[in-house]
C-alpha positions in Angstrom: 19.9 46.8 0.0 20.0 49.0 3.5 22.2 51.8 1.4 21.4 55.4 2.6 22.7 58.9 1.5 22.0 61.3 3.8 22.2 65.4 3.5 21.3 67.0 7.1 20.4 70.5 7.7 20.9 71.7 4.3 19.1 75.4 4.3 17.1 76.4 1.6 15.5 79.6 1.4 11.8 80.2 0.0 8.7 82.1 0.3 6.5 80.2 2.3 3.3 80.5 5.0 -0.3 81.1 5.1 0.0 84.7 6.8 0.4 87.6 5.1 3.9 88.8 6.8 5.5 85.3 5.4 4.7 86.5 1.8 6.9 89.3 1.8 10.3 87.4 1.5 12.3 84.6 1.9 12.4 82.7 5.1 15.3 80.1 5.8 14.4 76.3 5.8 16.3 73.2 7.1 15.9 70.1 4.8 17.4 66.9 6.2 17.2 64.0 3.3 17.9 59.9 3.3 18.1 58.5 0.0 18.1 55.0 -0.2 20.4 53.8 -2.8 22.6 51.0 -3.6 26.1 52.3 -3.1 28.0 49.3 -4.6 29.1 50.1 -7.8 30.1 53.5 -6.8 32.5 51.9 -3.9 33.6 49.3 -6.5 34.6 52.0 -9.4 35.2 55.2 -6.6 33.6 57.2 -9.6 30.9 59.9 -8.8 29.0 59.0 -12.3 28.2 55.4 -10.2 27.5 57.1 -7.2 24.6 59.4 -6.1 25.7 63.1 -6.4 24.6 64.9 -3.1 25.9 67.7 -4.0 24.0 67.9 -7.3 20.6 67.1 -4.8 21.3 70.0 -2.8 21.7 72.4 -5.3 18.7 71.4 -7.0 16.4 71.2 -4.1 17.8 74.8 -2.9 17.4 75.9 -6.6 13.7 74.6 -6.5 12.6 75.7 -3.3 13.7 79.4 -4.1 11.7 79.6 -6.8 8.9 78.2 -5.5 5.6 79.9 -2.9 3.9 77.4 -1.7 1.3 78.4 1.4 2.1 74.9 3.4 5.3 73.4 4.4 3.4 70.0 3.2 3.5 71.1 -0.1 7.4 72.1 -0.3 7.6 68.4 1.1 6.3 66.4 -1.5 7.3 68.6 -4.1 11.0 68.1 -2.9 10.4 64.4 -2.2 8.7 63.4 -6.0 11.7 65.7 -7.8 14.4 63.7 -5.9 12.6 61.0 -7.3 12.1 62.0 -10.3 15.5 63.7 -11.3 18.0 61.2 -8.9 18.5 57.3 -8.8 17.5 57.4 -5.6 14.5 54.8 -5.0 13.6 55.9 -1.7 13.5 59.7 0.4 13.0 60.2 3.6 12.6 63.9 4.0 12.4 66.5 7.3 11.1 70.1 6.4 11.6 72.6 9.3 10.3 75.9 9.5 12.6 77.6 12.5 10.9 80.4 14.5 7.4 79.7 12.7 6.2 79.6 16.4 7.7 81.7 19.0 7.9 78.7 22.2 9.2 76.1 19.7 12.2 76.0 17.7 10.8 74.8 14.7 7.6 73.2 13.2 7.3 70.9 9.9 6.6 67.6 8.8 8.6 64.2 7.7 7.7 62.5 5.1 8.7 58.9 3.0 8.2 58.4 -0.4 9.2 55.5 -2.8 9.3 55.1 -6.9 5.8 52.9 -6.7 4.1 55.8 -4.1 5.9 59.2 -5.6 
């Protein structure tokens, strides 16, 4: 299977960073996601309830990310990564967390990650 669903830039918004000024509120992140997941039976029936909802993934990950205050972009990472698991038939994530403006010569920082059901 070579199936991927794919959600690029999707911003999420959460309290995040190990300095003091980054405690204080929200700062906007930029998730990009591949899902690996067979897409067959959703092309064969053209029904959502077959197919993987990326809609329903990016709500939740902007949902969880809000509520979350992690110090390390890491963190937000695998959290994101094992829930997609977790809560979606996905049965691989690739996942790119960027922090824009976190330094001021580079246009964002972060880190990319894989996960898989047997490593999550």
């Amino acid at each position: 299977m070579t199936d991927t669903v794919f959600i690029e830039g999707l911003r999420v918004d959460a309290v995040i960073g190990v300095h003091p000024h980054e405690r204080h509120a929200p700062q906007p992140l930029r998730l990009d996601i591949r899902l690996r997941f067979d897409n067959r039976a959703a092309a064969a029936s053209d029904a959502l309830a077959d197919a993987l909802d990326y809609e329903a993934v990016a709500r939740r990950l902007c949902d969880y990310a809000a509520g979350t205050g992690f110090a390390l972009v890491e963190t937000l990472a695998e959290r994101c990564a094992a829930l997609v698991l977790e809560e979606f038939a996905a049965d691989r994530v690739w996942l790119k967390l960027s922090k824009p403006g976190a330094l001021a010569n580079a246009a964002a920082v972060g880190v990319e990650i894989e996960r898989g059901r047997a490593t999550a």
